[in-house]
TORNUKE-186271 format. One line per 2 residues: number of its first residue (from 1); their letters; for each residue x, y, z of N, C-alpha, C. Coordinates in pm, 1 decimal, decimal comma. Example, Ala and Ser with C-alpha at 12.3 -4.5 7.8 and 13.67 -1.06 7.14 Angstrom:
1	as	1319,0:-569,0:780,0:1230,0:-450,0:780,0:1320,0:-330,0:780,0; 1285,0:-225,0:708,0:1367,0:-106,0:714,0:1290,0:3,0:787,0
//
This chain:
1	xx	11660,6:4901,9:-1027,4:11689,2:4795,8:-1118,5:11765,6:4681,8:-1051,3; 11867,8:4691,7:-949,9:11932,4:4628,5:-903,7:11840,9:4554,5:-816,3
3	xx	11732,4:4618,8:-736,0:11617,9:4588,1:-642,1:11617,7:4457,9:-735,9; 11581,5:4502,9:-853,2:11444,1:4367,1:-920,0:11526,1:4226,9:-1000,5
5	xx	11655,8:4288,2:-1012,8:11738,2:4181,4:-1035,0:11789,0:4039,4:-894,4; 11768,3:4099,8:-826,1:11843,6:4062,0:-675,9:11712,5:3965,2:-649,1
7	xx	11571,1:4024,5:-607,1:11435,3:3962,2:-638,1:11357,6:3889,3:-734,3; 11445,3:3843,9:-850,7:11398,7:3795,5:-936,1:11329,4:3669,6:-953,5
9	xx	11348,4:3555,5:-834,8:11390,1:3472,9:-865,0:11246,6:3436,2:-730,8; 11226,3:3548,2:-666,1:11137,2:3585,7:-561,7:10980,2:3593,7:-621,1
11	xx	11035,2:3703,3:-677,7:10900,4:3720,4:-751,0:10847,9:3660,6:-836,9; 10912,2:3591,6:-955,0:10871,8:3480,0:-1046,3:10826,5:3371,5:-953,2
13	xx	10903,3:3337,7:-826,0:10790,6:3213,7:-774,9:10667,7:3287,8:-707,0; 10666,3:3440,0:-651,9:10522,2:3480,2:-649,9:10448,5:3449,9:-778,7
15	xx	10482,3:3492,6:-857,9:10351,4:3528,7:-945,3:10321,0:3401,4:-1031,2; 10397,1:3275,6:-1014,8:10387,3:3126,7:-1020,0:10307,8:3053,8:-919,4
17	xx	10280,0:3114,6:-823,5:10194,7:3094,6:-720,1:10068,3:3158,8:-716,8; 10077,1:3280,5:-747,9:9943,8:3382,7:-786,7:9888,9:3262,6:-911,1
19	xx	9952,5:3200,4:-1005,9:9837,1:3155,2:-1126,7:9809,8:3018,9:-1093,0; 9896,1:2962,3:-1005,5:9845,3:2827,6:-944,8:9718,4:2862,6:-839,6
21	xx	9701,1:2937,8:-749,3:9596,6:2967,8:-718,1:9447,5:3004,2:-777,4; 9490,6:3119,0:-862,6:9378,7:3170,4:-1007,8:9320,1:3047,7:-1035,0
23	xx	9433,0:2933,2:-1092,5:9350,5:2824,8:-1162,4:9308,6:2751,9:-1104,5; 9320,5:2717,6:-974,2:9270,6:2645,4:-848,5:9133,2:2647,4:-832,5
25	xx	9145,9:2822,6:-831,1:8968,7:2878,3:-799,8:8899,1:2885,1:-913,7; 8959,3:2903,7:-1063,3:8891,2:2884,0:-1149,4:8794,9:2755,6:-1165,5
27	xx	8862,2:2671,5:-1135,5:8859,8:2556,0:-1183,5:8718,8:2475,6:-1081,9; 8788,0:2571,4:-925,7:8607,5:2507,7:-862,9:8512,9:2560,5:-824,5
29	xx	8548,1:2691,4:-894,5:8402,9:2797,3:-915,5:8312,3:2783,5:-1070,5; 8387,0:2777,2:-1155,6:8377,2:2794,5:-1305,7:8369,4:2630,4:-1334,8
31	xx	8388,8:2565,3:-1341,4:8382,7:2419,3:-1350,3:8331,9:2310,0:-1260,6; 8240,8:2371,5:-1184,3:8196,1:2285,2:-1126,4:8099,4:2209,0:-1157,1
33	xx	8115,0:2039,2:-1128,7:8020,0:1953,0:-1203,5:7892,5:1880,1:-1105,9; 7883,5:1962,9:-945,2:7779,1:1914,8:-884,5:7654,5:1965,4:-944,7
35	xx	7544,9:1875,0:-866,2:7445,9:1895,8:-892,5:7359,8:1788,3:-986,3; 7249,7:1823,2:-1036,1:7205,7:1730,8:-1146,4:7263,9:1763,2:-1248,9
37	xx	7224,5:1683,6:-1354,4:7327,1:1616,7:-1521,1:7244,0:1736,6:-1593,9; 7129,2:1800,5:-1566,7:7028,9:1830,8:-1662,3:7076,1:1983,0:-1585,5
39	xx	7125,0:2024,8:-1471,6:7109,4:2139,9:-1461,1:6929,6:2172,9:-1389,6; 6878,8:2256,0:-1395,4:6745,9:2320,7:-1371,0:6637,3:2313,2:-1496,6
41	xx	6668,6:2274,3:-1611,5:6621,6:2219,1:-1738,1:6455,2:2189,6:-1672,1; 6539,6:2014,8:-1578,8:6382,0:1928,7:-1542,3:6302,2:2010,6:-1427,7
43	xx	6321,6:2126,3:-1398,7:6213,3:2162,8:-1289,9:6043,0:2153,6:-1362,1; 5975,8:2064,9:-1240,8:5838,2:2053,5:-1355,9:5791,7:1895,4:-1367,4
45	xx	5924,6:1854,9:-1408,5:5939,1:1719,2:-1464,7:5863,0:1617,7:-1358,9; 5903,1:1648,2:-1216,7:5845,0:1552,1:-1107,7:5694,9:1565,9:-1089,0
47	xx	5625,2:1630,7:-1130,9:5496,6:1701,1:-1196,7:5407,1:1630,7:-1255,2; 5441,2:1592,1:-1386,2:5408,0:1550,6:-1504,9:5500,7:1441,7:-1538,6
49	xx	5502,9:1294,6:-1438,4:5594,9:1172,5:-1440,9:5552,3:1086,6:-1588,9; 5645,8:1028,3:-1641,9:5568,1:957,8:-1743,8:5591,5:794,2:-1653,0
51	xx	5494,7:725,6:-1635,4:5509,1:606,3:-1587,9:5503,7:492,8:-1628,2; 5581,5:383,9:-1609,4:5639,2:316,0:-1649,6:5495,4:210,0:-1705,5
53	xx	5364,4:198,5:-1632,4:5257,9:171,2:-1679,3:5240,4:240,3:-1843,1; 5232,9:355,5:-1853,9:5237,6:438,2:-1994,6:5289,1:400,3:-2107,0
55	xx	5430,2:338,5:-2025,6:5500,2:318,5:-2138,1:5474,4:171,8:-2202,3; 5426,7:96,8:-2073,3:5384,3:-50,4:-2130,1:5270,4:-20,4:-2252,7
57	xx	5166,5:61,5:-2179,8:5052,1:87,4:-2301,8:5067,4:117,0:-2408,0; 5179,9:168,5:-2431,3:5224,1:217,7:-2550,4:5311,1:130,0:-2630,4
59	xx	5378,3:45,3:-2549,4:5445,1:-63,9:-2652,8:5357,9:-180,6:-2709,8; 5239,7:-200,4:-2613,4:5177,6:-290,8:-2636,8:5053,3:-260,3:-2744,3
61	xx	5036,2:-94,7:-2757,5:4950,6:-98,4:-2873,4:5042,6:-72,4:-3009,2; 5161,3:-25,9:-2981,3:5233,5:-22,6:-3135,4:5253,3:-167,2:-3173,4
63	xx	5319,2:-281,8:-3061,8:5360,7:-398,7:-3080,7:5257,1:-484,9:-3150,5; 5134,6:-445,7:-3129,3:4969,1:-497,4:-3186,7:4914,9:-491,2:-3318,8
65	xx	5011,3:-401,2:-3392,2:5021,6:-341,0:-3508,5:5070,3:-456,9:-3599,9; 5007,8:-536,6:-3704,6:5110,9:-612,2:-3819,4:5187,7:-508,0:-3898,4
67	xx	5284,1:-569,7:-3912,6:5396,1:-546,6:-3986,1:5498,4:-481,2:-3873,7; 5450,1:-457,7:-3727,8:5592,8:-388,1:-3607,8:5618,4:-503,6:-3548,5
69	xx	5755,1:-511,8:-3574,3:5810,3:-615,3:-3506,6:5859,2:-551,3:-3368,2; 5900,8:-444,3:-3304,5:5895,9:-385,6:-3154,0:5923,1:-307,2:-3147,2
71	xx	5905,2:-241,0:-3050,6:5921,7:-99,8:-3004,6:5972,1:-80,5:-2868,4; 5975,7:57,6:-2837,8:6042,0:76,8:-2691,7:6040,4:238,0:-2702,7
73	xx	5981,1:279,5:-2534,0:6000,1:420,3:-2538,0:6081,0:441,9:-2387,8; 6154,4:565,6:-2453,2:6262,6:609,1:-2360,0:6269,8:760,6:-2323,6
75	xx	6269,4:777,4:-2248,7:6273,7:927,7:-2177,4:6408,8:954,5:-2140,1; 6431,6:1084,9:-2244,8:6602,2:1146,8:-2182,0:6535,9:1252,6:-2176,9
77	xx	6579,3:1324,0:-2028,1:6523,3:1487,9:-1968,9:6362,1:1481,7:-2030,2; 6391,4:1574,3:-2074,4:6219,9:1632,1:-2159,0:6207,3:1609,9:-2283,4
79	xx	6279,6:1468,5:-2324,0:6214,0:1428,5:-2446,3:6212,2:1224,0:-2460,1; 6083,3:1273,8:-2550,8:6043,4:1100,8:-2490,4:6067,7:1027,8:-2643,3
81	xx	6138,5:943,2:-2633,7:6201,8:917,7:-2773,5:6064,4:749,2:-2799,6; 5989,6:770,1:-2888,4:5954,5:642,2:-2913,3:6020,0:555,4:-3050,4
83	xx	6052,7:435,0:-3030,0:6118,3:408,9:-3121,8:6034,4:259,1:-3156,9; 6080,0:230,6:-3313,0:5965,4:147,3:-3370,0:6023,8:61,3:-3482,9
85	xx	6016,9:-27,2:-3482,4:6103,4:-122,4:-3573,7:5995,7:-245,8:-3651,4; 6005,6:-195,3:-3780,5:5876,3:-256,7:-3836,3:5973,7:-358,6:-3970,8
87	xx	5856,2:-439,5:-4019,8:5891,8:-539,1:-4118,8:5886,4:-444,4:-4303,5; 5935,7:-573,2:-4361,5:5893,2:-496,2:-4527,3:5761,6:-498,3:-4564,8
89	xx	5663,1:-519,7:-4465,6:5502,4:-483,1:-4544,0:5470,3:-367,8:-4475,2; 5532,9:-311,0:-4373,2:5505,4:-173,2:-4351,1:5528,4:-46,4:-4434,1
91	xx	5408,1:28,8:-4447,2:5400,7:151,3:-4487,0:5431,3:284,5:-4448,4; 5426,8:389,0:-4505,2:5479,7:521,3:-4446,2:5350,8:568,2:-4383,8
93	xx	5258,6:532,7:-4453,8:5105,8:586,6:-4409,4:5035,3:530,0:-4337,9; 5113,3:402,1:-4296,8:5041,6:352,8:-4196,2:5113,5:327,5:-4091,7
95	xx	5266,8:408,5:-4086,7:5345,0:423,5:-3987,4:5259,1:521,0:-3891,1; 5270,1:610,8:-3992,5:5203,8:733,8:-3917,8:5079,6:756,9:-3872,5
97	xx	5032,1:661,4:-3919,4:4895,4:640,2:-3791,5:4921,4:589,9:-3700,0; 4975,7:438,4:-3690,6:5049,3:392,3:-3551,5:5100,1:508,1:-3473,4
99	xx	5197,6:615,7:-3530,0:5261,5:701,7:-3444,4:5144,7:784,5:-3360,5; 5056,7:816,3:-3481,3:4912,8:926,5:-3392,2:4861,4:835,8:-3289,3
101	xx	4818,7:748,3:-3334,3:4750,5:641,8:-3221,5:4838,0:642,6:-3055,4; 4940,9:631,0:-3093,8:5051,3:605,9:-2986,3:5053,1:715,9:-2884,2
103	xx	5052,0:871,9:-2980,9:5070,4:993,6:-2928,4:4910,8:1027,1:-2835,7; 4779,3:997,9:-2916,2:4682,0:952,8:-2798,7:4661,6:932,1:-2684,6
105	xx	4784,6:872,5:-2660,9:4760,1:784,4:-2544,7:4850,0:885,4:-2398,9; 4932,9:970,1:-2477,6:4991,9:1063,6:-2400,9:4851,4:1172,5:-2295,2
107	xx	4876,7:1208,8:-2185,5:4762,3:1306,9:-2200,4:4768,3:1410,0:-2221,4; 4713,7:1528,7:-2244,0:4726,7:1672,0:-2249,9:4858,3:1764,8:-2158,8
109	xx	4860,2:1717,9:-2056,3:4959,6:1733,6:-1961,0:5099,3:1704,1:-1994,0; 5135,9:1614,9:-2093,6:5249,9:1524,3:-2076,6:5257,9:1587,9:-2243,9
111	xx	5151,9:1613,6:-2334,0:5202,5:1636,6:-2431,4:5276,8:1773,9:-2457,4; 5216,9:1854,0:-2318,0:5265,3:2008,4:-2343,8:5354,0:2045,7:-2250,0
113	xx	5420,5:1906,8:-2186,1:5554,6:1960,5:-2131,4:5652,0:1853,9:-2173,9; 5612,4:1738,4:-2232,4:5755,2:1675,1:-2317,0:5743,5:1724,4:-2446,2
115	xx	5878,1:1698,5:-2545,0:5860,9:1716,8:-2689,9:5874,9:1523,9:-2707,7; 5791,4:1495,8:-2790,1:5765,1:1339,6:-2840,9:5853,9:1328,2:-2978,0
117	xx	5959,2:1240,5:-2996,1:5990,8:1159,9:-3106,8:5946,1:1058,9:-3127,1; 5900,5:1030,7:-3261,5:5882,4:884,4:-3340,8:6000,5:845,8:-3397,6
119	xx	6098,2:762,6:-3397,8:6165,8:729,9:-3470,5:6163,9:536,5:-3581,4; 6113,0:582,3:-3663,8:6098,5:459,4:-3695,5:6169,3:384,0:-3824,4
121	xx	6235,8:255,6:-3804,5:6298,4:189,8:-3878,2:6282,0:60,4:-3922,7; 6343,0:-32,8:-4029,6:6335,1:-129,3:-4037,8:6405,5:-220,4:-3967,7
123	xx	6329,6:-355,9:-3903,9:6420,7:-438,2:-3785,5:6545,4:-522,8:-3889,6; 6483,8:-545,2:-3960,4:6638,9:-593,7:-4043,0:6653,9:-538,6:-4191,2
125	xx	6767,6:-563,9:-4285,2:6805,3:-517,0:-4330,9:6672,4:-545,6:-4491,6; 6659,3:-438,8:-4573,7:6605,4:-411,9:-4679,0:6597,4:-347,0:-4787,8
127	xx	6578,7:-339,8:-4903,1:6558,3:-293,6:-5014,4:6473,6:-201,9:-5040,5; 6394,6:-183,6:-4963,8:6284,3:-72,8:-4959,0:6346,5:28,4:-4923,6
129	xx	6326,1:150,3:-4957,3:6387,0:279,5:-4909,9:6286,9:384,4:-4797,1; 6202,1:324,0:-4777,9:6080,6:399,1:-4696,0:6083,1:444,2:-4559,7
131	xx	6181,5:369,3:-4459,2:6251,5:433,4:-4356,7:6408,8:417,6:-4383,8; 6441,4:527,3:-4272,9:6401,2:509,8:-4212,2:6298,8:676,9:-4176,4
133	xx	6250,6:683,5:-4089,8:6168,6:795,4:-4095,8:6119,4:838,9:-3932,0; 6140,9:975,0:-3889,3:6167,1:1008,8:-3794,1:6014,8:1152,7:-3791,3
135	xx	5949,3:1137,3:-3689,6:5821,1:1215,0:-3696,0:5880,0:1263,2:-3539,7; 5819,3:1446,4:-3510,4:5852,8:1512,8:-3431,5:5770,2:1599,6:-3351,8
137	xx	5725,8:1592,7:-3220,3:5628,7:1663,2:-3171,9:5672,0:1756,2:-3037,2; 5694,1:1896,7:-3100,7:5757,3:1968,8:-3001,6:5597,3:2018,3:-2903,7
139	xx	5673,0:1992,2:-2763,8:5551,0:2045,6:-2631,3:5456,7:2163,3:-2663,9; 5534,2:2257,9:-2789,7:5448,9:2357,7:-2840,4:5337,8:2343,9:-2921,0
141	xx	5324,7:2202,6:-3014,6:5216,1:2157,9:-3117,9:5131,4:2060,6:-3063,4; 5069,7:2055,0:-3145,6:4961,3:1971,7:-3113,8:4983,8:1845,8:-3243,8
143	xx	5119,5:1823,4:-3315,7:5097,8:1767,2:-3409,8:5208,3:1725,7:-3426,7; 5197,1:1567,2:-3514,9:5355,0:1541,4:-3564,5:5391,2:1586,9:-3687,9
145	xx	5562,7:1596,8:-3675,1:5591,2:1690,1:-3805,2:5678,5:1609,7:-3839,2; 5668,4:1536,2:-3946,4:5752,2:1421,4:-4056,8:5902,2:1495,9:-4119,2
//
């Protein structure tokens, strides 16, 4: 007892040193932030590129559409967000053909390894309640799901 009284003061800065270490290594084994943002997610991805040609085709046939005032598609990881901003003479039923039309243009390849969003809204503000309205095509279907 006398041992651990005499050492006290010894050992508390050991074992103050033992958890400064612990968390040292915790911290750059367990927390480490190299590498890519996505992790191993995109393996594949360099494969099946969506190109920046694609994406023109695709704005330029939604943009062709009366009543869409513009659009824009964006790729985060493995999902390709198309987004669509239409006037007050646009319809729900004729959103969603624009959206099929659009999804067309994807090929077989690209449809069964991205998942496709439609997201579509009004470009300015309105009284209509009809969007906004968001259509969903996971890499597993062959179809959009409203």
């Amino acid at each position: 007892m006398k041992a651990l009284k005499k050492f006290r003061w010894v050992i508390l800065g050991f074992a103050i040193l033992i958890l400064i270490v612990i968390i040292w290594a915790g911290k750059e084994f367990l927390l480490s932030s190299d590498g890519p943002l996505y992790g191993n997610r995109l393996q594949g991805a360099d494969k099946v590129p969506i190109s920046s040609a694609l994406k023109t085709e695709i704005t330029t046939l939604i943009n062709s559409k009366s009543g869409v005032k513009s659009s824009s598609v964006n790729v985060h990881g493995l999902i390709i967000n198309v987004i669509i901003m239409v006037d007050d003479t646009m319809t729900t039923d004729v959103a969603k053909i624009i959206s099929n039309e659009a999804l067309m243009k994807f090929s077989d390849a690209e449809k069964k390894f991205y998942d496709i969003s439609f997201l579509i809204n009004y470009a300015a503000k309105s009284d209509k309640k009809d969007f906004p309205l968001i259509g969903y095509k996971n890499k597993n279907n062959t179809e959009i799901v409203w």
